[in-house]
Every structure is written in C-alpha cells, then in structure tokens.
N, CA, C, O and CB atoms as a CASP TS submission, in Angstrom:
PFRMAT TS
TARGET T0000
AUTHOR 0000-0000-0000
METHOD Language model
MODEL 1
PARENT N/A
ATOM      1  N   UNK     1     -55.873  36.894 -69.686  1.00  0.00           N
ATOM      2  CA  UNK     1     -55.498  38.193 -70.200  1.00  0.00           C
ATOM      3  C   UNK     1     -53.988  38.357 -70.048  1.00  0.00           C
ATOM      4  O   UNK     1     -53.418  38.195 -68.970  1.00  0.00           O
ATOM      5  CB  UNK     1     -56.266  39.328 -69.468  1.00  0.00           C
ATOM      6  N   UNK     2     -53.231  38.763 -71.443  1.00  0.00           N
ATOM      7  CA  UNK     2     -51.868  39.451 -70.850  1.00  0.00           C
ATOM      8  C   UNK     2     -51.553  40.790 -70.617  1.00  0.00           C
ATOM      9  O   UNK     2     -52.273  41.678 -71.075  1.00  0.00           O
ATOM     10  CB  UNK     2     -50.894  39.194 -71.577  1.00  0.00           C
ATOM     11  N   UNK     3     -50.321  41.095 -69.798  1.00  0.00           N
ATOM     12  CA  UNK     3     -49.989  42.319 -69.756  1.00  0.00           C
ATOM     13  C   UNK     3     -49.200  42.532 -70.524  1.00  0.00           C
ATOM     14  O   UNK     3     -48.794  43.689 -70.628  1.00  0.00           O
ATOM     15  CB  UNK     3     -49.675  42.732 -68.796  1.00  0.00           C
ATOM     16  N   UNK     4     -48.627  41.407 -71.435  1.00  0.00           N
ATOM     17  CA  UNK     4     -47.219  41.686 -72.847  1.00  0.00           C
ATOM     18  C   UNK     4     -47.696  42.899 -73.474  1.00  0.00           C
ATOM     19  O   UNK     4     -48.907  43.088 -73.591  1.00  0.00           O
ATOM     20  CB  UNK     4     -47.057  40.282 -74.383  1.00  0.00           C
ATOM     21  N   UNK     5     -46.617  43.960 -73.998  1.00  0.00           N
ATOM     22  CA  UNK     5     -47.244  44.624 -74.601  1.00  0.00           C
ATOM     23  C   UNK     5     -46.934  44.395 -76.121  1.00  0.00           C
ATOM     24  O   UNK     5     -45.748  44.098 -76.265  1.00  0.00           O
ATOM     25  CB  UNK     5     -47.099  45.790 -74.085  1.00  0.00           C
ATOM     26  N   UNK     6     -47.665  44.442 -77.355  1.00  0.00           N
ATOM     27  CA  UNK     6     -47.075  44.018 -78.814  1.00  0.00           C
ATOM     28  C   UNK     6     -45.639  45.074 -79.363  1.00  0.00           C
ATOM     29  O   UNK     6     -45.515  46.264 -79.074  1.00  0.00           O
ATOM     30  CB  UNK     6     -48.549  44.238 -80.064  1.00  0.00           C
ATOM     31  N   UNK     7     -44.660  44.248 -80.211  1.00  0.00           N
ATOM     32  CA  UNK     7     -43.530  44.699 -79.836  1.00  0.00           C
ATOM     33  C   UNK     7     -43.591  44.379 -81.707  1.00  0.00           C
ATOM     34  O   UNK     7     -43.271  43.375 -82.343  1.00  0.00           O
ATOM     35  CB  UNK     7     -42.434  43.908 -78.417  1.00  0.00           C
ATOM     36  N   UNK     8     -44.118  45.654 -82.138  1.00  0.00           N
ATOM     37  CA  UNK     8     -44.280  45.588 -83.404  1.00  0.00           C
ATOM     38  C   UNK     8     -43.157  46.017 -84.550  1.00  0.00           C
ATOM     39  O   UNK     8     -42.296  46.867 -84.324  1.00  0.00           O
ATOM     40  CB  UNK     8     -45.338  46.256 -83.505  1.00  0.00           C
ATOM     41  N   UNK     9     -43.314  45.161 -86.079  1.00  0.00           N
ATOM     42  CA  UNK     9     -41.868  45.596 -86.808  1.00  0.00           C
ATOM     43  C   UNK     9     -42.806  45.276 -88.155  1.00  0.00           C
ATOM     44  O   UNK     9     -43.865  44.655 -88.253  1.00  0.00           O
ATOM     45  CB  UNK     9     -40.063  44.482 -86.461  1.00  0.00           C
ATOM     46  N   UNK    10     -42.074  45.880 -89.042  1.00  0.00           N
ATOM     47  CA  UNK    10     -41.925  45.787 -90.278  1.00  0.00           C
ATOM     48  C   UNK    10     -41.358  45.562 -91.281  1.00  0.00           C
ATOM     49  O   UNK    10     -40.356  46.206 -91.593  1.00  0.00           O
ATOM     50  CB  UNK    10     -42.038  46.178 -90.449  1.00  0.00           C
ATOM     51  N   UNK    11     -41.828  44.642 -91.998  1.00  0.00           N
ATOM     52  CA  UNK    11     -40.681  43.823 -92.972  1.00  0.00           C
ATOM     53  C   UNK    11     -39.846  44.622 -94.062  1.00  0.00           C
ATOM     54  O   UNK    11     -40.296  45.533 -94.757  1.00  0.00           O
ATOM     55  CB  UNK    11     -41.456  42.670 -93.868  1.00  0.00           C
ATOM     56  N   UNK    12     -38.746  44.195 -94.085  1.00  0.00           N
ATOM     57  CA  UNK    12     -37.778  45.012 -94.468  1.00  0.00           C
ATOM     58  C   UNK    12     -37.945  44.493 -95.949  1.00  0.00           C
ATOM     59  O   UNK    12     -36.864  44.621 -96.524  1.00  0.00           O
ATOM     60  CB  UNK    12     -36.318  44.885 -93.671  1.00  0.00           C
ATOM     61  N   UNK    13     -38.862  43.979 -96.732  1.00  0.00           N
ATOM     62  CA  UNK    13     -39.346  43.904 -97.938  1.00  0.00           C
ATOM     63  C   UNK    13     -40.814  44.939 -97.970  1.00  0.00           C
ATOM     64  O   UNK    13     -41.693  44.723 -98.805  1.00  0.00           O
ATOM     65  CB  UNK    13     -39.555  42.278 -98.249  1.00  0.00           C
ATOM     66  N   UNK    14     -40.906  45.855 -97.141  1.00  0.00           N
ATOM     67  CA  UNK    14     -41.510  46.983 -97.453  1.00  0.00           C
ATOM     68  C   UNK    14     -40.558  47.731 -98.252  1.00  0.00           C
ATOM     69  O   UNK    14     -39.364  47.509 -98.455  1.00  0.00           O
ATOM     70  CB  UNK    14     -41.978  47.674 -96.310  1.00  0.00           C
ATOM     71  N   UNK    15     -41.410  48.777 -98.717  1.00  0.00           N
ATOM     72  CA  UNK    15     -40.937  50.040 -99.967  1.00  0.00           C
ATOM     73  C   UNK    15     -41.047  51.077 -99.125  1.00  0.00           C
ATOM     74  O   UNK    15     -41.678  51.008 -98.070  1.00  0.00           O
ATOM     75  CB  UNK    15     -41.985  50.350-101.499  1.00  0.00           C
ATOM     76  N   UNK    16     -40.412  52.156 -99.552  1.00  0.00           N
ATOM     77  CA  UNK    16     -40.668  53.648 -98.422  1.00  0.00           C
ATOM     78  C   UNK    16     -41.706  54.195 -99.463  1.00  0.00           C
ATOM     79  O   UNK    16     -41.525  55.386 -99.717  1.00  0.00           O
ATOM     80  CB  UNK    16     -38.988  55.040 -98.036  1.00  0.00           C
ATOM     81  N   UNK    17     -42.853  53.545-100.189  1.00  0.00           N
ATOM     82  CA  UNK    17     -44.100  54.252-100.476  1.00  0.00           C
ATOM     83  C   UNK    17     -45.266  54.191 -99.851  1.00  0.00           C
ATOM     84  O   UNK    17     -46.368  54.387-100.366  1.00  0.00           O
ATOM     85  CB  UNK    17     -44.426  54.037-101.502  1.00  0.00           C
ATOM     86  N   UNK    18     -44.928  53.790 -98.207  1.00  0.00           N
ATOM     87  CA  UNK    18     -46.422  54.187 -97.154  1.00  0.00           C
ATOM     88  C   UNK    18     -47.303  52.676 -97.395  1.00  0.00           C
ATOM     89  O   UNK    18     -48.202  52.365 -96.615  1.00  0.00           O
ATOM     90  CB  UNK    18     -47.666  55.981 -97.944  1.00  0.00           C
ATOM     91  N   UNK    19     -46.939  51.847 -98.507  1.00  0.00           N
ATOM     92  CA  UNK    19     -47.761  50.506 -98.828  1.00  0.00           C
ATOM     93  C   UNK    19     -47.335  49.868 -97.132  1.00  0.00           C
ATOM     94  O   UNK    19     -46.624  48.902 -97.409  1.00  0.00           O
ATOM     95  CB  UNK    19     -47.013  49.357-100.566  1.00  0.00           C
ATOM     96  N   UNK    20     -47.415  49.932 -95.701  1.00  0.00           N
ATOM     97  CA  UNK    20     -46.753  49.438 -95.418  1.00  0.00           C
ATOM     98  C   UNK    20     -47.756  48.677 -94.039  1.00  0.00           C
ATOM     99  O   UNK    20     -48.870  49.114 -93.749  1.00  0.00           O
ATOM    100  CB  UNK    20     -45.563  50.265 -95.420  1.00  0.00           C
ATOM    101  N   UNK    21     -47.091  47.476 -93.304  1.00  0.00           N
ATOM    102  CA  UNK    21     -48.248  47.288 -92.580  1.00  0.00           C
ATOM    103  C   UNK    21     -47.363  46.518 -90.903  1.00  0.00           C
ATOM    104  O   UNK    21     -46.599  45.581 -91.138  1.00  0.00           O
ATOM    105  CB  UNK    21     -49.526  46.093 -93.691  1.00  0.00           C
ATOM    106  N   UNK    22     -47.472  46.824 -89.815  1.00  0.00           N
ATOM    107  CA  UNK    22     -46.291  46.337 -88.939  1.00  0.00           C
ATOM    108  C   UNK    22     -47.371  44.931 -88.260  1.00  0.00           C
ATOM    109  O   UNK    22     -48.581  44.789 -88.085  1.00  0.00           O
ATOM    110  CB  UNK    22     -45.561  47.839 -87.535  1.00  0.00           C
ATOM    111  N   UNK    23     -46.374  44.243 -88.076  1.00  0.00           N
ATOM    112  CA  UNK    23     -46.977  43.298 -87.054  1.00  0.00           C
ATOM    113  C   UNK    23     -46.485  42.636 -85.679  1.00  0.00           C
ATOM    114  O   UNK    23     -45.317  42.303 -85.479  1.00  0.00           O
ATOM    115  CB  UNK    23     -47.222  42.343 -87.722  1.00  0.00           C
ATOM    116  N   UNK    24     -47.158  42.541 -85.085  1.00  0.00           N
ATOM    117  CA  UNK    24     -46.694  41.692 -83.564  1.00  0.00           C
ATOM    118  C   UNK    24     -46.668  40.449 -83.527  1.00  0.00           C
ATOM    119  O   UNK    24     -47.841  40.091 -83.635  1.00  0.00           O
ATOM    120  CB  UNK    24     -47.528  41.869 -82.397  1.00  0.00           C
ATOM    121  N   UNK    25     -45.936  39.470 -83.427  1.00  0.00           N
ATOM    122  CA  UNK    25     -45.583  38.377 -83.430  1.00  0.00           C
ATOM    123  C   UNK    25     -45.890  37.553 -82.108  1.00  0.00           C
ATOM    124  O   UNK    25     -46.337  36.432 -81.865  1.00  0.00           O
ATOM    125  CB  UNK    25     -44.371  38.473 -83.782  1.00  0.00           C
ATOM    126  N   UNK    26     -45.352  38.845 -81.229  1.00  0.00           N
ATOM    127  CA  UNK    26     -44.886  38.510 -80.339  1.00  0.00           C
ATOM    128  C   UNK    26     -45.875  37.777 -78.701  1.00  0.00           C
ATOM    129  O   UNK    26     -45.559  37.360 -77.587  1.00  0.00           O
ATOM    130  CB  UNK    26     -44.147  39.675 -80.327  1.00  0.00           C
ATOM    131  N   UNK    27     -47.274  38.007 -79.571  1.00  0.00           N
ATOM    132  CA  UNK    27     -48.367  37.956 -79.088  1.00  0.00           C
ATOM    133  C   UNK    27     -49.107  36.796 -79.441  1.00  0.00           C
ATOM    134  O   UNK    27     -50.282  36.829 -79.076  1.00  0.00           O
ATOM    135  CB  UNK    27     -48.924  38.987 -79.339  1.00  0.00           C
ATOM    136  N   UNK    28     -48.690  35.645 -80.134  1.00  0.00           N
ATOM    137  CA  UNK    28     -48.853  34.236 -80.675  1.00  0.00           C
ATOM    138  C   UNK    28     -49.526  33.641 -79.319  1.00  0.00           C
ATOM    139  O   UNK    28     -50.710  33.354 -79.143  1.00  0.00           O
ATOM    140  CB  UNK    28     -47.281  33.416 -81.219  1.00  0.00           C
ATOM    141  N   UNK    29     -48.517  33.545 -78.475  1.00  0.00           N
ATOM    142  CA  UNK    29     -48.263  32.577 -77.115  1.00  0.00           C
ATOM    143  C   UNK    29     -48.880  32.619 -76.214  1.00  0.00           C
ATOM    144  O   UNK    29     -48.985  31.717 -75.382  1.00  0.00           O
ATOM    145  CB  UNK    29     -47.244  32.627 -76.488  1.00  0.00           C
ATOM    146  N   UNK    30     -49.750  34.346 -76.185  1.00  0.00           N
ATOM    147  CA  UNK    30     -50.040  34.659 -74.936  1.00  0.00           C
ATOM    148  C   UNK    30     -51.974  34.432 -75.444  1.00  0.00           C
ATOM    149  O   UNK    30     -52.868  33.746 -74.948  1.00  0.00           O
ATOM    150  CB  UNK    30     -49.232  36.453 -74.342  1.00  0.00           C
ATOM    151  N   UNK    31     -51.943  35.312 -76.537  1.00  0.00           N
ATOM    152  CA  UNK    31     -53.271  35.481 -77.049  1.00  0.00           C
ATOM    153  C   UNK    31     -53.868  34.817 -78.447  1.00  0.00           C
ATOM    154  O   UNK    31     -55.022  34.951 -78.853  1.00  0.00           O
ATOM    155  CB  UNK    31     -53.368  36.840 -77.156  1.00  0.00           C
ATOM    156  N   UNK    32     -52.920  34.152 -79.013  1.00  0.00           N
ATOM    157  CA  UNK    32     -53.183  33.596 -80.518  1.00  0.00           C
ATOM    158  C   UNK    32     -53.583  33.947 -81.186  1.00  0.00           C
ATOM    159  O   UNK    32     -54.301  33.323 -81.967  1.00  0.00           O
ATOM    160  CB  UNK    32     -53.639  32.842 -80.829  1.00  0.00           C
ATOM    161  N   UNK    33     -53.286  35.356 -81.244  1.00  0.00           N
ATOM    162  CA  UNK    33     -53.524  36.365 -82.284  1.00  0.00           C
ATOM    163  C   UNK    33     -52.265  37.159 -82.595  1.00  0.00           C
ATOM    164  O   UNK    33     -51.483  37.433 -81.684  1.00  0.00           O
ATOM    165  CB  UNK    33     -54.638  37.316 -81.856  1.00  0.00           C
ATOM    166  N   UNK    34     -52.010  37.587 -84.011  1.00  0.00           N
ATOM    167  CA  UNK    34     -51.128  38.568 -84.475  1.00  0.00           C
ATOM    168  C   UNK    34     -51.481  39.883 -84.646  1.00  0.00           C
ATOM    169  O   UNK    34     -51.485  40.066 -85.863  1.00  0.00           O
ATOM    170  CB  UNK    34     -50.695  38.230 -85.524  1.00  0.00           C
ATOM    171  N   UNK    35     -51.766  40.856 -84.100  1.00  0.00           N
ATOM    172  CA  UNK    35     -52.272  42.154 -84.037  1.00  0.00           C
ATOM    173  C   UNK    35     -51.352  42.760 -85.535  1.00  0.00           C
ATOM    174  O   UNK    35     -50.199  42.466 -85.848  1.00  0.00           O
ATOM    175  CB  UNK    35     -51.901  42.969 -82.317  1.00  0.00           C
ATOM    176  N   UNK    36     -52.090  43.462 -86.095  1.00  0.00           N
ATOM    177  CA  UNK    36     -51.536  43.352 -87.490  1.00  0.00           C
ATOM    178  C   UNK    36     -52.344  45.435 -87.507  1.00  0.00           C
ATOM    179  O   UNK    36     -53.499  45.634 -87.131  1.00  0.00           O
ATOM    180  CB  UNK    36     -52.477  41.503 -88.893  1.00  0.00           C
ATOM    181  N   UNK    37     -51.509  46.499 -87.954  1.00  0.00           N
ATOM    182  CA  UNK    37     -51.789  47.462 -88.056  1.00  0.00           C
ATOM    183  C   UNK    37     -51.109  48.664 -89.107  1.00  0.00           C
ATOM    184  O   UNK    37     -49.989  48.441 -89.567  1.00  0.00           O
ATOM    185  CB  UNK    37     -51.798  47.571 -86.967  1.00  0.00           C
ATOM    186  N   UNK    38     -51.738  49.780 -89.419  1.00  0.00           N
ATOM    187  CA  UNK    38     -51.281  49.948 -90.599  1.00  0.00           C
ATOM    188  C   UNK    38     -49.898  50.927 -90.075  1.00  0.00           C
ATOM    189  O   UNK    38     -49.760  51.466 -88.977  1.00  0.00           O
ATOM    190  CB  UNK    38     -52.492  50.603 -91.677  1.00  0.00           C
ATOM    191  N   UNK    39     -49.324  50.941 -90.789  1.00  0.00           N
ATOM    192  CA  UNK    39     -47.855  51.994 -89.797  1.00  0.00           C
ATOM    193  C   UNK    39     -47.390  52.837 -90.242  1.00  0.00           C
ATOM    194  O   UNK    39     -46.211  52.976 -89.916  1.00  0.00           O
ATOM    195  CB  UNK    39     -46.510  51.485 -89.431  1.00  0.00           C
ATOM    196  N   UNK    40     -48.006  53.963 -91.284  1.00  0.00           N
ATOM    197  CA  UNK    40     -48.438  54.719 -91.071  1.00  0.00           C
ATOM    198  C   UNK    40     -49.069  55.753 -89.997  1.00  0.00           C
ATOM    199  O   UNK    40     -48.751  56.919 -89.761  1.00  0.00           O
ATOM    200  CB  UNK    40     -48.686  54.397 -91.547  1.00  0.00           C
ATOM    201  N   UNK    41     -50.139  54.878 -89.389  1.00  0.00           N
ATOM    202  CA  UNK    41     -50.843  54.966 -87.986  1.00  0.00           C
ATOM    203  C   UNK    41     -50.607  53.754 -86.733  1.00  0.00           C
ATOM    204  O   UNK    41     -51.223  52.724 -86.457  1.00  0.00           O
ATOM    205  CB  UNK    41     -52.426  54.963 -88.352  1.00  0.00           C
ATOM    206  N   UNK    42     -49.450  54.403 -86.163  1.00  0.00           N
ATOM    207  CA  UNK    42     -49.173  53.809 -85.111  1.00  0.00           C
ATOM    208  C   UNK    42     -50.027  53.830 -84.124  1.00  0.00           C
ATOM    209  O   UNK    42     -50.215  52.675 -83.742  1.00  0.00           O
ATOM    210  CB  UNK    42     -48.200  54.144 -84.756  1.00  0.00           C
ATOM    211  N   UNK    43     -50.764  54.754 -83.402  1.00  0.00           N
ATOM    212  CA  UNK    43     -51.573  55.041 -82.566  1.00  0.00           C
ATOM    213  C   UNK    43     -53.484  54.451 -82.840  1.00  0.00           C
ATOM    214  O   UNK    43     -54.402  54.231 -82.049  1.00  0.00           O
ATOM    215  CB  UNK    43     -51.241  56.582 -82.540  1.00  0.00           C
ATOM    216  N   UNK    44     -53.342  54.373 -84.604  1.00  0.00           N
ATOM    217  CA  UNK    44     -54.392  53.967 -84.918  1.00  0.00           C
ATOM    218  C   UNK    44     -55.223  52.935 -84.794  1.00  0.00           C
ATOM    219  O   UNK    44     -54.805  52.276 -83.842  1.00  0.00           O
ATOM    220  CB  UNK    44     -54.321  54.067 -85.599  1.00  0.00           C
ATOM    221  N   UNK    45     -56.144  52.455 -85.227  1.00  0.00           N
ATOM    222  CA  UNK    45     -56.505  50.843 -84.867  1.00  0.00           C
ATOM    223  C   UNK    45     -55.397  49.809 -85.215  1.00  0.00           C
ATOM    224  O   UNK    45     -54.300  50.046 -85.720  1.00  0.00           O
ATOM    225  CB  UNK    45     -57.854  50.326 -85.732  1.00  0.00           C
ATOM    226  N   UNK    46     -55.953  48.532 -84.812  1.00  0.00           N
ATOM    227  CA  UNK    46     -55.290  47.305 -85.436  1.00  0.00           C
ATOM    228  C   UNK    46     -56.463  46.140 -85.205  1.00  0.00           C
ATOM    229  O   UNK    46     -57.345  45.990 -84.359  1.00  0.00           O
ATOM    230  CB  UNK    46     -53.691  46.901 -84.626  1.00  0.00           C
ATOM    231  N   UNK    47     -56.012  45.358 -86.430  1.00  0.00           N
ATOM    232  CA  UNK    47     -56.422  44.017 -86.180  1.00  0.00           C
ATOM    233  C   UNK    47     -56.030  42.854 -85.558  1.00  0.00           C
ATOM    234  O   UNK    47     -54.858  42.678 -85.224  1.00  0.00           O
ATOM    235  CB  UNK    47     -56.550  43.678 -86.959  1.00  0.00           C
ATOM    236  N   UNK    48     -57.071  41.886 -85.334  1.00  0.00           N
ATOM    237  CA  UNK    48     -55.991  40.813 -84.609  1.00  0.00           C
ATOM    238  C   UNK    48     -56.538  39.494 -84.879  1.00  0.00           C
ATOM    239  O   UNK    48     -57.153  38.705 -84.162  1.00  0.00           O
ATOM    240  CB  UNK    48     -55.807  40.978 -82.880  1.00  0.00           C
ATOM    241  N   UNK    49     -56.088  39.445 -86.326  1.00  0.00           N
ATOM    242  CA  UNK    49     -56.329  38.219 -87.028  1.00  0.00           C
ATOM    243  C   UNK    49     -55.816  36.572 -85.623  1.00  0.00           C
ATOM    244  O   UNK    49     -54.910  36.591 -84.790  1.00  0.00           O
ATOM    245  CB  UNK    49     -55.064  38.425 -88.784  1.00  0.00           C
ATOM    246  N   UNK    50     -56.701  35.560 -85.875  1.00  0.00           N
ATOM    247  CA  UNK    50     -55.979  34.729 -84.884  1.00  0.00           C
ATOM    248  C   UNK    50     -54.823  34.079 -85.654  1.00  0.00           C
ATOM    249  O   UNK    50     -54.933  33.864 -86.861  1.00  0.00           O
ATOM    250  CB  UNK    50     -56.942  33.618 -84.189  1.00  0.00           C
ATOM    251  N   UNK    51     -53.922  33.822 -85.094  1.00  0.00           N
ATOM    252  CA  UNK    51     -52.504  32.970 -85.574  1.00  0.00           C
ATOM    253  C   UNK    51     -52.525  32.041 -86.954  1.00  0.00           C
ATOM    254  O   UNK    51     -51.701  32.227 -87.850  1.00  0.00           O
ATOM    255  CB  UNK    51     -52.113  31.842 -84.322  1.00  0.00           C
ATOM    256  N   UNK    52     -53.369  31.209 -87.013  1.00  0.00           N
ATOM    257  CA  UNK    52     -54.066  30.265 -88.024  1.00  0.00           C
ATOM    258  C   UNK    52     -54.506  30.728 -89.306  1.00  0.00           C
ATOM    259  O   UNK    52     -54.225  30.183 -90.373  1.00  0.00           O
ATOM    260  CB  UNK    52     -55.201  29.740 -87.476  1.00  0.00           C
ATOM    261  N   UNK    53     -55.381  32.006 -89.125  1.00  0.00           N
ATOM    262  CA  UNK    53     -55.697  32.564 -90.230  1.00  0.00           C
ATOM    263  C   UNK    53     -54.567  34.033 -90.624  1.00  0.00           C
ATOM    264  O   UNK    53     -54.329  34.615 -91.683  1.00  0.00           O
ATOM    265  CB  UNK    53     -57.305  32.886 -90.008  1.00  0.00           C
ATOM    266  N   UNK    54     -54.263  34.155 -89.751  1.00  0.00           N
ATOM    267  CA  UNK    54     -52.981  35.160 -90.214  1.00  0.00           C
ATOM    268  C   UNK    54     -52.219  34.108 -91.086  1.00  0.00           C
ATOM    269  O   UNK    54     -52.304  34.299 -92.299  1.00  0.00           O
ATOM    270  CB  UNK    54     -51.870  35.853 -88.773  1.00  0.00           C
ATOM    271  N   UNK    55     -51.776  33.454 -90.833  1.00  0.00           N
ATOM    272  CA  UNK    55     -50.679  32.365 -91.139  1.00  0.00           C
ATOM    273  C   UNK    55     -50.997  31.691 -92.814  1.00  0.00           C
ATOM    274  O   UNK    55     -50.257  31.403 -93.755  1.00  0.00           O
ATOM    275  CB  UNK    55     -50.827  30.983 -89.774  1.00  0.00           C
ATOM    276  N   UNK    56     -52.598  31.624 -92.571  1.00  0.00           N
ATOM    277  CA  UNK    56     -53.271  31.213 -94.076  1.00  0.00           C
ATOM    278  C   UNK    56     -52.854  32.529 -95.090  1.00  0.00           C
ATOM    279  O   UNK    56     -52.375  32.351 -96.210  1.00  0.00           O
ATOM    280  CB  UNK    56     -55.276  31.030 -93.967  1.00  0.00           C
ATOM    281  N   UNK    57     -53.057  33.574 -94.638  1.00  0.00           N
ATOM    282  CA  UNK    57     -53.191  34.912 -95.015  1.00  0.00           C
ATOM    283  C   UNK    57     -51.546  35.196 -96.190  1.00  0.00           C
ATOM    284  O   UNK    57     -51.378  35.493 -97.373  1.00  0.00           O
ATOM    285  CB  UNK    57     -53.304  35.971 -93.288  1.00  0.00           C
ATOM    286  N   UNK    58     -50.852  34.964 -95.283  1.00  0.00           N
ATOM    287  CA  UNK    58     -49.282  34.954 -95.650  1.00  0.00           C
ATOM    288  C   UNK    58     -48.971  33.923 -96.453  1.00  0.00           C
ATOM    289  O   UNK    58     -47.906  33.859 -97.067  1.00  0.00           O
ATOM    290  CB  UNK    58     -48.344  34.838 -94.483  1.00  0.00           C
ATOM    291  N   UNK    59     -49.580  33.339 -96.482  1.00  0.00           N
ATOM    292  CA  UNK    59     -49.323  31.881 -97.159  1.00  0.00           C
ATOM    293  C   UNK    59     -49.745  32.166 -98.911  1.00  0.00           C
ATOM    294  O   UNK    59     -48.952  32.300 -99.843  1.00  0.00           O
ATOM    295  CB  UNK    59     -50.549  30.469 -96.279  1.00  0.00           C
ATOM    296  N   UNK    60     -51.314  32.200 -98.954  1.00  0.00           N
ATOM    297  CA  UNK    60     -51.360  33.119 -99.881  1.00  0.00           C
ATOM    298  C   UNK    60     -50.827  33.955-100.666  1.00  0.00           C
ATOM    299  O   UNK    60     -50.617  33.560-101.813  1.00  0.00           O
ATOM    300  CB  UNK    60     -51.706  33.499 -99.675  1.00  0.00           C
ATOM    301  N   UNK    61     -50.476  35.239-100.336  1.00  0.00           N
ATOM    302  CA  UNK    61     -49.670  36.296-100.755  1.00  0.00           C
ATOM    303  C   UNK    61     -48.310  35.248-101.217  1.00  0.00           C
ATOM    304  O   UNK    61     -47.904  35.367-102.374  1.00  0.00           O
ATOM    305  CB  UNK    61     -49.406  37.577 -99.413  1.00  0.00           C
ATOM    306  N   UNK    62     -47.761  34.433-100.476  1.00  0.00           N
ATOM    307  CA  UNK    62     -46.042  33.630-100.895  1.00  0.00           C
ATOM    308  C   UNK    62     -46.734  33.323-102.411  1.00  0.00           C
ATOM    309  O   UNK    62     -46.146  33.674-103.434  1.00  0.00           O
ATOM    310  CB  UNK    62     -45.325  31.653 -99.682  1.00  0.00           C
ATOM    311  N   UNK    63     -48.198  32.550-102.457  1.00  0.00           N
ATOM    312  CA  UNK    63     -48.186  31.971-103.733  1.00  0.00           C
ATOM    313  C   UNK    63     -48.970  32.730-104.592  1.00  0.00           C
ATOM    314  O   UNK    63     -49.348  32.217-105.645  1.00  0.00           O
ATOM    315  CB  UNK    63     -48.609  30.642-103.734  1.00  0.00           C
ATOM    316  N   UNK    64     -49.373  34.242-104.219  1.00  0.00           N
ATOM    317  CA  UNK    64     -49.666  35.236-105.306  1.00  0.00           C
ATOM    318  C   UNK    64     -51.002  34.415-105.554  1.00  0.00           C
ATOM    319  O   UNK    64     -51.259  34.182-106.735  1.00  0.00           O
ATOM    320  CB  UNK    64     -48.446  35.441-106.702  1.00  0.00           C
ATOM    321  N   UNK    65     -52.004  33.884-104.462  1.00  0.00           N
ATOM    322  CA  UNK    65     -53.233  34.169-104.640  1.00  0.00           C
ATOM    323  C   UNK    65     -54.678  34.750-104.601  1.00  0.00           C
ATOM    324  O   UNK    65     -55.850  34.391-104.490  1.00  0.00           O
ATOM    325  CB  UNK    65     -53.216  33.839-104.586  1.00  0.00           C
ATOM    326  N   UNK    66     -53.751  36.076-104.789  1.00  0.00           N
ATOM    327  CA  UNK    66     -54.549  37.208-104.230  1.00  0.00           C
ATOM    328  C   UNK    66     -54.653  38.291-105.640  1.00  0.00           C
ATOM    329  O   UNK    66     -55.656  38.967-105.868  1.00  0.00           O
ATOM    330  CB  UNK    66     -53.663  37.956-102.714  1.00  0.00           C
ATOM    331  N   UNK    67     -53.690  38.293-106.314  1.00  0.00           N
ATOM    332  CA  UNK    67     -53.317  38.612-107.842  1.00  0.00           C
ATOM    333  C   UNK    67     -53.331  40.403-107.496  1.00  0.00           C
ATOM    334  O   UNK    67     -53.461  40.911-106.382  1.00  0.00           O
ATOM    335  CB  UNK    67     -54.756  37.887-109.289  1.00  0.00           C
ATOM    336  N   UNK    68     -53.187  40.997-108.585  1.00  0.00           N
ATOM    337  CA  UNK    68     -53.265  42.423-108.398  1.00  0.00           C
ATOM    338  C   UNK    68     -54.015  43.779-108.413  1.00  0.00           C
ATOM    339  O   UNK    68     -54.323  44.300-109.485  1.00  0.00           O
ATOM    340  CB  UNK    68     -52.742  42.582-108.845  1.00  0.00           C
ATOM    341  N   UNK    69     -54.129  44.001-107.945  1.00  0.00           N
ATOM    342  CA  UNK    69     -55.157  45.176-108.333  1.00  0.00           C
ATOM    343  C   UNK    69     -55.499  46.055-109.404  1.00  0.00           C
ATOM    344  O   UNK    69     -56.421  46.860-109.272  1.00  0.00           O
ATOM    345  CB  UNK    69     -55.022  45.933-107.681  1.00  0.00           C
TER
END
C-alpha cells in the first residue's frame, strides 16, 4: 500500500468546454495504476485504469481509433 498522494494535472490540449479529464501519473511506481478522473469533479470518483491499459487507451486516441461521436 502507498501513502503517495495522486498529484493530478491536465493536459494543456484540453478546451475550457468542461470536455476535460485530469490524471495522476504519478502513481505508476507505487501502484501501476493511473487514477484517471473527471475535473470537473475533483472530489468525485476516479478510475484507476492499470498502467498497460491506460497506456493502450492513449495510444488509440494518438491514432483516432475510437472515431467520433
């Protein structure tokens, strides 16, 4: 177990239209997970995709295979 606490940010290729989502990085090392939450709601839940599939996740989106809504 750690006591790190997640030391969350948001990419500065966000828009100021609330689309927005912060993540902890910083939590790779300890727990191998990226706690991923909406930020909007700071206080709110979060997820905590593990490192691997976060990583697939992003990877994706780079090559727009997720397409649009």
């Amino acid at each position: 177990m750690t006591t790190e606490s997640p030391r969350w940010y948001t990419s500065s290729y966000s828009n100021s239209g609330g689309d927005c989502v912060s993540v902890a990085t910083n939590l790779v090392a300890s727990t191998g997970t990226v706690p991923v939450r909406d930020s909007k709601l700071p206080d709110g839940p979060a997820l905590g995709p593990r490192a691997d599939v976060f990583a697939a996740f992003v990877a994706g989106v780079k090559r727009d295979a997720f397409g649009t809504a």
